[in-house]
C-alpha positions, 0 to 999 in steps of 0.5 A: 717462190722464195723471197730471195729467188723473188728478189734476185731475178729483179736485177739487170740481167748480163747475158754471156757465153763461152764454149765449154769445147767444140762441137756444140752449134747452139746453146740456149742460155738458162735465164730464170724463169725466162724472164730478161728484164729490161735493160739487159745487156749482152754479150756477143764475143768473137766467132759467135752470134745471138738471136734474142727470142722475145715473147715466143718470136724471133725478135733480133739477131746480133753480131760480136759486141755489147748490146741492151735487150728490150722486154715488156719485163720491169723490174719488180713492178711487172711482177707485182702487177700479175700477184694472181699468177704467183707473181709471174711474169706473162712476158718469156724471153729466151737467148740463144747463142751460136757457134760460127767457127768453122767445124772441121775434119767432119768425115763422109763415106759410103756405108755402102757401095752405090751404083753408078753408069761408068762410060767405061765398065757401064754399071759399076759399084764404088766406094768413096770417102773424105771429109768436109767443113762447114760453119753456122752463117743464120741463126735464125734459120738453124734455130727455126728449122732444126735447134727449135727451143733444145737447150744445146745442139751440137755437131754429132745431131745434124752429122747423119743428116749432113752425111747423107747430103754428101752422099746424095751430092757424090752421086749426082756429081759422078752421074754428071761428071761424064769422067771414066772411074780409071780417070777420076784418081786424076779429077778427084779435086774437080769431083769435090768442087762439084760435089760441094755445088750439089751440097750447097742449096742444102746445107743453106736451108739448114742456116749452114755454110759449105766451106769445104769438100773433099774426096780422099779415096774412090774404090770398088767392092773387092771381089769388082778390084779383083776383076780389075786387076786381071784386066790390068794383069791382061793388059800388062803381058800383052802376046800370051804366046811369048809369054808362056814360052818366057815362063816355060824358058824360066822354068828349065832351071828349076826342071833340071834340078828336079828328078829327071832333069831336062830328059823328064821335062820336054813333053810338058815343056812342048805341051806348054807351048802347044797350050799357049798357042792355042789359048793365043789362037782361041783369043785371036779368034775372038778378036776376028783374027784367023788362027795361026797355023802350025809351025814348018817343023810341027807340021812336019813333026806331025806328018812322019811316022812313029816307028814302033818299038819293034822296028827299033828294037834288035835281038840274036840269033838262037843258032848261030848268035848272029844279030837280027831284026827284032820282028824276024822269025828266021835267021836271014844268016843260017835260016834257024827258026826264032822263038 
């Protein structure tokens, strides 16, 4: 050790902080050698706290103001009292400073979709998201627990261990809530107070404060949002009779602008409407319904005969030019035998 290194750390130590940005929760100051000497003052400013660690324990913890340390360190004669350890001193001190300002728009989501009992759709996969906040409230804890003897700690190392507190919380809140998903758009704020219930005792462990919590966004896997939006899509047409004869009334238009107008279009315009109604029957069966029977005009469409094209068709008479059934193979006018 040099002279001048020997001679500088014999001075009263005055002890401060300032954050060089946020973010950090802990700083540990650089004392050389860790040795305070007796006597030394410190410095607490305003949205911070100090622990004074004295000879390897926790001895102290201060508030916002100016304050005088105590050690077994004084100046120049403890050191020259303990030559045979290269003038050493056996008595280490160490001070650590704390942030308490409340840390911000700290996010949490589901990496993952999580498995939760709806009473609605039974087992359900949901998404979910928002932010948090929260602030250092015991030193002591957090430096014990967590900070140990690091020279910083900041907000980006205990973010993955807070995420997943939250996550354990969303989970056992939802479980608790007995709230259907399609009602939670309208509870999102009671969600995050119970959420934030859950965190609490975990967040005290660590020597931290829940300040806030909310949920942004709950949602499902997309290929579940797409089932959802049938259902909806369901729900909204209501009587699939009528509409799929609305849908078949819309479509005469673009039918007659097409080749073969409205002449070309009947027989799929009626095969819509048969469609229809026997997805609607289909559908009122399963609901316990009867089906439906068929219409007085289709029942009766159904029980006439087709003529066949013969009976319609007429052709002339080979020997007198007289017109004649189609089928007939003699002229009922002059007899003649037809081909």
């Amino acid at each position: 050790m040099a002279l001048g290194d020997f001679l500088r750390k014999q001075f009263i130590d005055v002890i401060q902080w300032t954050e060089s940005g946020p973010g950090v929760l802990m700083y540990r100051y650089p004392m050389r050698d860790m040795e305070i000497q007796s006597g030394g003052k410190l410095t607490v400013r305003e949205s911070q706290m100090a622990l004074f660690v004295n000879e390897g324990k926790a001895a102290d913890q201060f508030g916002p103001g100016l304050h005088t340390l105590i050690t077994n360190n004084l100046p120049l004669l403890t050191n020259l009292q303990n030559w045979d350890k290269a003038f050493e001193s056996p008595f280490k001190s160490d001070v650590y400073f704390f942030s308490t300002r409340i840390q911000t728009a700290q996010k949490w989501g589901t990496q993952q979709p999580i498995t939760i009992r709806d009473k609605e759709f039974g087992a359900v996969r949901l998404r979910a998201f928002g932010v948090y906040s929260y602030r250092l409230a015991n030193p002591t804890v957090f430096q014990s627990a967590i900070g140990a003897t690091d020279a910083e700690y900041t907000v980006d190392q205990i973010e993955p261990q807070l995420r997943n507190a939250a996550i354990t919380g969303f989970t056992s809140a939802f479980a608790n809530a007995q709230v259907p998903f399609l009602d939670m758009a309208a509870n999102q704020g009671e969600l995050g107070t119970q959420i934030a219930a859950a965190m609490a005792p975990t967040f005290e462990q660590l020597g931290l404060k829940l300040e806030s919590f909310t949920v942004e966004n709950l949602s499902l896997p997309e290929e579940l949002q797409k089932r959802l939006d049938e259902r909806i899509s369901m729900n909204m047409i209501g009587d699939l009779r009528a509409y799929t004869q609305y849908q078949a009334a819309q479509s005469i238009p673009i039918a007659a602008a097409n080749p073969g107008g409205i002449a070309g279009m009947g027989v799929g315009l009626g095969a819509g409407i048969g469609m229809g109604g026997a997805i609607a029957d289909a559908m009122r069966g399963a609901m316990g319904g009867a089906p439906q029977s068929p219409s007085a005009p289709a029942a009766a469409s159904a029980a006439a005969p087709v003529a066949s094209a013969d009976d319609v068709a007429a052709k002339f008479c080979l020997h007198c030019g007289k017109s004649i059934p189609g089928q007939s193979r003699f002229c009922p006018e002059c007899g003649g035998a037809q081909a």
